[in-house]
Every structure is written in structure tokens, then in C-alpha cells.
N, C-alpha and C positions, 0 to 999 in steps of 0.2 A: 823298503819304504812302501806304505800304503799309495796307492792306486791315483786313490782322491781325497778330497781333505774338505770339511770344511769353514769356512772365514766368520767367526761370531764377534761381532764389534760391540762387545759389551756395554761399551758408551754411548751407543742409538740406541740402542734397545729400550724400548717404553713399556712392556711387558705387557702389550695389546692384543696376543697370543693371537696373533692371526695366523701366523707359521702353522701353530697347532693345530687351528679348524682348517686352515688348507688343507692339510697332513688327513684330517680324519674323515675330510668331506672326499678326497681323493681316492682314500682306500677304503670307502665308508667302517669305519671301526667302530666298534660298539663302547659304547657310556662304557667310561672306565678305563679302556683302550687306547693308550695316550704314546704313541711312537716316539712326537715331538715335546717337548716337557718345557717349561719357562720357570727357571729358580726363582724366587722372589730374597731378593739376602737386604735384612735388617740388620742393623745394631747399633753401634755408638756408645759413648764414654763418658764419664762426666772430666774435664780439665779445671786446674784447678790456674784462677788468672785475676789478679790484683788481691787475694784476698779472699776472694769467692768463685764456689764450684759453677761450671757450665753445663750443659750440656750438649753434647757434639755427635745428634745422632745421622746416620747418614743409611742410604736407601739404593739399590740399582738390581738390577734384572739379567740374567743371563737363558739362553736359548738352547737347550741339549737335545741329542737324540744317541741314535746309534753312529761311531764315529767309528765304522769298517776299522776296527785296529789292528795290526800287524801284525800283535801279541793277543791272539783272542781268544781269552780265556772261558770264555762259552762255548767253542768251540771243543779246547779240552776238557770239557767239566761234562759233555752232552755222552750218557752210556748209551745210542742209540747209536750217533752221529747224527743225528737228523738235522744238526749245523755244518754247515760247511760253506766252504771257499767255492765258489762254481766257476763259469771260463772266465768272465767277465774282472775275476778280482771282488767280487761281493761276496759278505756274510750273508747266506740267508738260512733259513728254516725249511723244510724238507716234511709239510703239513704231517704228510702218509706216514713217516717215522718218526712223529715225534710222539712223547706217551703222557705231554704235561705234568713232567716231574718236577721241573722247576728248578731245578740246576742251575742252568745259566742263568735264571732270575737272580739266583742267591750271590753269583759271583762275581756277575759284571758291574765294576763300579759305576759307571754310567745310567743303570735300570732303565738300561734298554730292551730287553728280552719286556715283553708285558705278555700276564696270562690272558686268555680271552674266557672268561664262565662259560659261555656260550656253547665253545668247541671243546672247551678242556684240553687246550692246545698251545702253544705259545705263540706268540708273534713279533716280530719286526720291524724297523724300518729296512726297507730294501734301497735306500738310497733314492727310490722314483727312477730303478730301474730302463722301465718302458721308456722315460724322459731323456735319461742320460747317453743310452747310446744312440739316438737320434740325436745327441750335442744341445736338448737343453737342459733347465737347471732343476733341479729338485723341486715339486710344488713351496714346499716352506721357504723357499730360498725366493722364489717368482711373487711369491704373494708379500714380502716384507714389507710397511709400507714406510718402515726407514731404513729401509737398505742396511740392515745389520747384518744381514747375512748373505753371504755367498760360497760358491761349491766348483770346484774346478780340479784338473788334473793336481797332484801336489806338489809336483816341480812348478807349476804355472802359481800356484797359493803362493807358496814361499817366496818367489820371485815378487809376487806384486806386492804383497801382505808382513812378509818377515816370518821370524819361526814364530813368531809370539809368545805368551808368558805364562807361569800356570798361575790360576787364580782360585780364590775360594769359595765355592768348597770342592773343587774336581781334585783329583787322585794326582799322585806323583805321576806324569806322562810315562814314567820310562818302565809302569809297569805293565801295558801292555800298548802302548806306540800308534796312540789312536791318533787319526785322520783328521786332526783339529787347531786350528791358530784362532787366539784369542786376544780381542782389542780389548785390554783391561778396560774396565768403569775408574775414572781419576778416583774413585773412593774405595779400592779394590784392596790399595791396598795395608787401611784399616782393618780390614776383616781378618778373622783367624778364628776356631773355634771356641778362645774366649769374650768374642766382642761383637758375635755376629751369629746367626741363626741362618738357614737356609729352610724357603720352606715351597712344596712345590703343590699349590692349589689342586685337588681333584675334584674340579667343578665340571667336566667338559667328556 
């Protein structure tokens, strides 16, 4: 079991991406460079009721990043190594060995791995590392200003929070055992690849 986990309340979520300018004002990242990412998921139906069709469209916001998975498949996918597990229990990037091939762009369902133009290099979130082993929380997590989010050991998550639920459009969990509980959105779970769209703004 992963390390840390952490707690995305799909249902505060207002999709005010302040997580993500925390995230990029933190690690100053460059235009493009998005650690933190905010789905925006559309869709809805038409019902048919008395007679006549409705429509029943419905709207909510989910918060992703890198979710340190147990099974992490960027990991094995990187022909350098220049990912790896360090003492702490983190994924991170290894600048000096890495060749921006893109690898683990291609693999991890999450599109956590981001290239950087700049370096020709890839990059991460590293959890806010420097924060966490001084016991506080992730920038994105500090900055929420509806508490959607939180990040704590993952015996301590599951305890407060429950395992949570998967929701759409993230991956089947059990393909690589990511770090994450999730408070569905009450309209979560309409969504499915036919009735729903996921899309992830790159304004920032």
C-alpha cells in the first residue's frame, strides 16, 4: 500500500483551479506545465416524461495529479530509470537521467508525467515533498478554498474518508493502486463514456 493518498471530494469541487496555480506558482512551472489538472465532465440525456423529451444535462469537476501508485507504470516503462521510488516512498524524476522520451507520458493513465519544451525533460508532481516531511500538506491541498482536497498518510485517509469509489473518467484502480479516495460528485454517477465528455482546460 502506497505511503500517502490523496482525499478528492468531487462534490466541493467548483473547478476554481486554485490547487493548480498553487501547484505551478510553488514549483514555478512553465505555461503548459500543469502537475495539478482539474477535469471539467459534461454531459446529460435527453428522458423521455409525459409524452415529451427533456433534457437532463448535468456538469461537476474533479482535481488530479500524480497519485504516487504502488503499481507505477512509469516507472517501468522509463529505459533510463530516471523514475524511481527514493527513501521517502515518492515517485520522482531523476532531471540528470532523464532523455524526454516520453514514456511515461504515454503510459500513465493519470497524465501525470508533463514534458517541459523548455528542458526537454519531464516532470512531476513530487507530492510538495519539502512540505510533507516537515508534516504539512501539499500546496494544492492548503490552497483549496472548499476543502475538496486533502493528503495524509493512507491508513490515516481510509480511516477518515472510506476507500472511496472510482469514478469517470479515471482508470480501473486496480491497474496500478494509486494513492487516491474519491468523494463522487451526486451526478458521477450518470457519466460513462457515452453520456459524458471529460475535458481538461490548458489555459494555465
Amino acid at each position: 500500500m502506497r505511503l500517502y493518498s490523496f482525499y478528492i471530494d468531487s462534490s466541493a469541487c467548483s473547478g476554481c483551479k486554485t490547487c493548480q496555480v498553487a501547484c505551478k506558482d510553488k514549483n514555478d512551472l512553465n505555461p503548459g506545465v500543469n502537475w495539478r489538472r482539474v477535469y471539467d465532465i459534461q454531459g446529460g440525456e435527453w428522458k423521455s416524461e409525459n409524452g415529451a423529451y427533456q433534457s437532463a444535462p448535468f456538469s461537476y469537476n474533479l482535481s488530479i495529479s500524480c497519485f504516487n501508485c504502488e503499481t507505477p507504470v512509469c516507472v517501468n516503462s522509463c529505459p533510463t530509470k530516471a523514475i524511481y521510488e527514493n527513501d521517502n516512498g515518492l515517485i520522482i524524476i531523476d532531471q540528470e537521467l532523464c532523455i524526454g522520451c516520453r514514456y511515461c507520458e504515454w503510459v500513465c493513465p493519470y497524465g501525470a508525467p508533463q514534458f517541459d519544451r523548455d528542458s526537454n525533460r519531464m516532470t512531476k508532481c513530487n507530492l510538495c515533498e519539502d512540505y510533507i516531511i516537515f508534516g504539512e500538506k501539499p500546496s494544492c491541498v492548503a490552497a483549496c478554498p472548499m476543502r475538496a482536497l486533502d493528503f495524509g498518510p493512507t491508513e490515516e485517509m481510509i480511516k477518515k474518508y472510506g476507500k472511496g469509489v472510482r469514478v469517470f473518467p479515471l482508470p480501473d484502480p486496480g491497474q496500478t493502486k494509486p494513492g487516491m479516495i474519491v468523494k463522487p460528485h451526486k451526478d458521477a454517477g450518470r457519466a460513462n463514456p457515452d453520456t459524458a465528455e471529460a475535458l481538461i482546460r490548458d489555459d494555465l
